[in-house]
N, C-alpha and C positions, 0 to 999 in steps of 0.2 A: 300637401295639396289643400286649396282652399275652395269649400264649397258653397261660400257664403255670395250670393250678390251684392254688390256693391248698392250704397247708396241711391244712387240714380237709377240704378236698375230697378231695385225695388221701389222706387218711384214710377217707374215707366209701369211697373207691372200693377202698382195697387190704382192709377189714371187711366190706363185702358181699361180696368176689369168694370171700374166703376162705370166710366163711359159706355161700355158694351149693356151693364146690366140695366143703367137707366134709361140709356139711350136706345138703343138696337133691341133689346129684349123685346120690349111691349112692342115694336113694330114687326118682330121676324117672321111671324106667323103669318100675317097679313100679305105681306111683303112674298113671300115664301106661295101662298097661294096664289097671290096675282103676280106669279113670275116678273114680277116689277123690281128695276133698279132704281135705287133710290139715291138720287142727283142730291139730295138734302143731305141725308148720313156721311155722303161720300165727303161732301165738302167739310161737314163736321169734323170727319177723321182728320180731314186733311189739315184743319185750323187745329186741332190736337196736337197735330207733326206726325201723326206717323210714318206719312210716306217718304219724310226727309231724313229720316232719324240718321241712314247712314248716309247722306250726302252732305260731303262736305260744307263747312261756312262759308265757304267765298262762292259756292255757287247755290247758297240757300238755304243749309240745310243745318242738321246739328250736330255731323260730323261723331255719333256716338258708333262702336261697337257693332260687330253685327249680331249678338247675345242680346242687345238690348233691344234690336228688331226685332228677333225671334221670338223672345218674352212678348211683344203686343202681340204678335200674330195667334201665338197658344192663347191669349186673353179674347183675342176675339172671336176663337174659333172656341174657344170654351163654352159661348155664345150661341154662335149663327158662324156655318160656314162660309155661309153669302159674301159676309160682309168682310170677314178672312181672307177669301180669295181674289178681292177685289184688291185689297192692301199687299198680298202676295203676289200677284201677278204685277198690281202696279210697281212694285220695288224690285220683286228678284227677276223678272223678264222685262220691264218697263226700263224703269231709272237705271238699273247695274250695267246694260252692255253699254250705255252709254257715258255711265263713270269709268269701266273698265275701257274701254275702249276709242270712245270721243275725242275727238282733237278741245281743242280748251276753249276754240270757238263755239264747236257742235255743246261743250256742256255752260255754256254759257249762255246759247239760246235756248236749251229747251231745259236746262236741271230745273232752274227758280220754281219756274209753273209746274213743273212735276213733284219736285220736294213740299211746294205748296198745296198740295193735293187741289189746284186750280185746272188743272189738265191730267192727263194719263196716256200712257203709251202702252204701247201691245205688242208683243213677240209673233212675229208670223214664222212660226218652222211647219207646223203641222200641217199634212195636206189630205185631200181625198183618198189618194193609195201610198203616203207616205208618214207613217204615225212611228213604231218604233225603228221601221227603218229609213228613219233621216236622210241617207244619200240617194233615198231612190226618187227628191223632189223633184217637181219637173217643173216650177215653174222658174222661166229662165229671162235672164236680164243682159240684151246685147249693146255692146258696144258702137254709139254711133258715129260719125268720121268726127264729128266737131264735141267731141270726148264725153258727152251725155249718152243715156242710157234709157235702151225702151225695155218696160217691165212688162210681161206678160205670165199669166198661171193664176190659182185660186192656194187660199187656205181655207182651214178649217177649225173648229173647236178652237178659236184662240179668242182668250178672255180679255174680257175691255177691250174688241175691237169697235164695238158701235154705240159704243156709252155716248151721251151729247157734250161730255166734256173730252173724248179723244182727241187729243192732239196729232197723234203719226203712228204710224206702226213701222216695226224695224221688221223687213224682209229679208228672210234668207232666199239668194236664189243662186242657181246655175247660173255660172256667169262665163265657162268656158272650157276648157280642157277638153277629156271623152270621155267616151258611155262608161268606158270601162274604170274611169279616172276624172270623175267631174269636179272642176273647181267650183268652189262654194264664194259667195260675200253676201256681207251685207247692208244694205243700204236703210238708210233715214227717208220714209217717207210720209208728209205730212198729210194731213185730211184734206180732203177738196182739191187734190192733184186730179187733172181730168183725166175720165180713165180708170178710176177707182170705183169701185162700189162694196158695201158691206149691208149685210142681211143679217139681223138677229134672230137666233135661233130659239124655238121654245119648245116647251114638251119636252123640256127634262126632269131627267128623275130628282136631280139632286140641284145645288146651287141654284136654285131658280130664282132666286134675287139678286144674282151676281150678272154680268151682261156676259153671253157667248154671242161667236160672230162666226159667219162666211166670207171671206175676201175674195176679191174678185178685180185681177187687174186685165186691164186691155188697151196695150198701146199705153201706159203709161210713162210719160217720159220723166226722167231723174236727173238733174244735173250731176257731174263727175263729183262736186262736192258730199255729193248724197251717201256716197259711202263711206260707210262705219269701217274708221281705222284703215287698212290696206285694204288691196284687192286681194282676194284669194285666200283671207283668214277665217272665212264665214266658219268653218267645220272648228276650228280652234273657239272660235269666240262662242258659238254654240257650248262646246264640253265646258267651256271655265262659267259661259252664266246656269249651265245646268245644275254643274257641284255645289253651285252656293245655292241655286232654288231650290235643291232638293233638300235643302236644309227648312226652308219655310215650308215647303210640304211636309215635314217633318212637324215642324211646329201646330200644323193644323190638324193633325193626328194626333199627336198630343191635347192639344186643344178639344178634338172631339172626346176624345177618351177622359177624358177629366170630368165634361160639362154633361156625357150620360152616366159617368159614373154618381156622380152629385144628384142628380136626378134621382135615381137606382136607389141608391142610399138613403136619400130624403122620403120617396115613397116607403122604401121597407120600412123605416121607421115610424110611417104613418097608418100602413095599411094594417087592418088585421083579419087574419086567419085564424079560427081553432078558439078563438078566444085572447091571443097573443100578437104584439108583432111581426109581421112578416121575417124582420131582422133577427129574431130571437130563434130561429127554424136554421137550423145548421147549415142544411140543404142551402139556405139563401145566405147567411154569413159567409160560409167559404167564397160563395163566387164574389162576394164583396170586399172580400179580403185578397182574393187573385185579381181584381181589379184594381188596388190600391198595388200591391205589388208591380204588376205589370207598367202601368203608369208609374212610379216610382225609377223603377229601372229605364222607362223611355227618355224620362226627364234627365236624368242622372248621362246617360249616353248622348243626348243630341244636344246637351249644353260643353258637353265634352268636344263634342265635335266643332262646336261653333267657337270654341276657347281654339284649338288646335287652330282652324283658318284665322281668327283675331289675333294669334303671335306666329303667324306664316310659316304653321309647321303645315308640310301635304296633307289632306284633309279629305281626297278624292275619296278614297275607298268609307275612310268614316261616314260621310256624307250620302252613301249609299247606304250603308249598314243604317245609320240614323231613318233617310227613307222607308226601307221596308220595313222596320219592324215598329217605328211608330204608326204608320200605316196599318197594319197587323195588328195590333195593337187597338186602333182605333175602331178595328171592324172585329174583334174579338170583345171588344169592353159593351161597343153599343151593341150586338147583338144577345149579351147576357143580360142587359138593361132589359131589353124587349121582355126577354123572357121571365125579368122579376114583375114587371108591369102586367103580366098577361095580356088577358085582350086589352086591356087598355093601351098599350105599350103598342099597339096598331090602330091606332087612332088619333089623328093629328092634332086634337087637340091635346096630346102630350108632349113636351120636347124630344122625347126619347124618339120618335115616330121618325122628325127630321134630321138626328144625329143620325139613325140608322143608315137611311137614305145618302145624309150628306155625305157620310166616309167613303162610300161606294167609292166615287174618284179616286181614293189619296192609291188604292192600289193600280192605276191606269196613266193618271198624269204625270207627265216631266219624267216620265222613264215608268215602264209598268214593274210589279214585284219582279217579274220575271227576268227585265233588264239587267234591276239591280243587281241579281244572282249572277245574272252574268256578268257586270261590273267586279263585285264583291269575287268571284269563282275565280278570273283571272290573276285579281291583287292576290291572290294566295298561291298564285301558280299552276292552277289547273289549265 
């Protein structure tokens, strides 16, 4: 077994960390407090490459690994979640159903500008009364005589819906069958379709530099081309772009847990107590040293996972296991952070204030801990 990064990898990783720290650092706070997206960073990332890394060359991209996606994402969530979630959402819900899924036309018109981080797409599954349970959505897309499609329903909580550079958002909707047995698809649809509208949302705890949205369709009409891949595979293309996002939410857990562990560290080592370093106090080494462990073990697991789907071994159940426990992880590390910081460690002008904060999500989105267990509970046969 080999647990070395390759060259390139360790390239990707030592180009985002720098970019994160030069770039995104000095602005997160700011950024962070005026719940502002920032149209500048974004594009930066995007002249970086991150958002192409796994899209092929012939449709723009740099066709690398999805390990060596994962590695930016922990780089920039090491950072600012914000600016994490905006690259994760754009790639594992954005760009992937449309790699996996796309006719060669569909990744032809829209990969380029997405791999270019010039544009972004957004995942509509998530609704007002349908969050972990996905098939209870309602909003529904009928078939009209001359084979177009009128959209109608709302989402919720979905990231990079109203950024000024969204290009479309991919809709799951009901598209037929029964109550008891609804068919799912999903359709491509792009901004300024009449009919559409999106409201961003503020007054959040967390990511407040990243863009969330309200959709809001009515009487949207879609041409037949509009849908992604068949009819009636929306519930399949759902579970397959979930197992791989829940890898980048993985990464941003990692990510968080790294960048307040470093924090953590870096103050004990500055602060003193008693006459001493903070770090020199038992009480405070050990949890700096179960924080190095735990982070150690997350790393070591969700790069396993992401090896297992790059040589197309099953990867589902890992991909779950990676979820929660970097998750866990990330809200067991920042919270010991808080606690080495004291009061300081509640007050924003510390990093540790908005790691705390930021990890909140990682156990709620793309499937909450609780999913997972349920994911994870079954693959073992319970």
């Amino acid at each position: 077994m080999d647990f070395d990064l390759s060259d390139e990898q360790k390239t990707i990783r030592d180009t985002v960390r720098k970019f994160a720290q030069t770039r995104i650092k000095p602005k997160a706070h700011e950024l962070d407090e005026n719940e502002e997206f920032s149209l500048a960073l974004t594009k930066e990332m995007g002249e970086l490459g991150v958002f192409g890394l796994i899209v092929p060359e012939a449709y723009g991209g740099q066709g690398l690994d999805y390990l060596s996606y994962v590695i930016a994402v922990e780089e920039l969530a090491r950072v600012d979640g914000s600016h994490a979630a905006t690259v994760a959402a754009g790639v594992s819900l954005g760009v992937a159903p449309l790699l996996y899924f796309g006719s060669d036309e569909q990744k032809r018109k829209y990969l380029p500008r997405l791999a270019s981080g010039e544009g972004l797409f957004a995942f509509g599954l998530t609704e007002p009364g349908a969050g972990s349970d996905s098939r209870g959505s309602k909003t529904k897309a009928v078939e009209n005589p001359d084979g177009s499609w009128t959209l109608n329903g709302a989402k919720i909580f979905i990231t990079n819906g109203s950024t000024p550079i969204t290009d479309g958002i991919i809709v799951q909707a009901v598209s037929g069958g029964t109550p008891e047995a609804p068919e799912f698809t999903c359709f491509i649809m792009e901004k300024g379709a009449p009919g559409f509208t999106a409201k961003t949302m503020h007054k959040k705890m967390m990511w407040r530099a990243s863009n969330t949205a309200e959709l809001y369709f009515t009487d949207v009409r879609l041409p037949a081309s509009s849908i992604l891949g068949k009819r009636g595979a929306g519930s399949k293309q759902m579970l397959k772009t979930l197992d791989s996002g829940r890898l980048s939410i993985a990464a941003m857990g990692l990510g968080c847990a790294q960048g307040a562990y470093e924090a953590a560290l870096s103050y004990a080592r500055q602060r003193q107590q008693f006459g001493k370093p903070l770090c020199r106090f038992q009480a405070i080494a050990f949890k700096l040293a179960d924080m190095a462990m735990k982070i150690d073990h997350a790393r070591t697991f969700l790069y396993k996972a992401c090896w297992m789907r790059d040589t197309g071994k099953p990867f589902g159940t890992e991909s779950a296991m990676a979820k929660l426990y970097c998750s866990e992880v990330a809200q067991w590390v920042a919270n010991e952070a808080v606690q080495i910081h004291g009061g300081y460690g509640l007050m924003k002008e510390f990093d540790v204030e908005r790691f705390y904060r930021d990890q909140r999500l990682l156990q709620i989105g793309e499937g909450t801990s609780e999913i997972q267990r349920m994911v994870i509970s079954r693959a073992i046969g319970c």
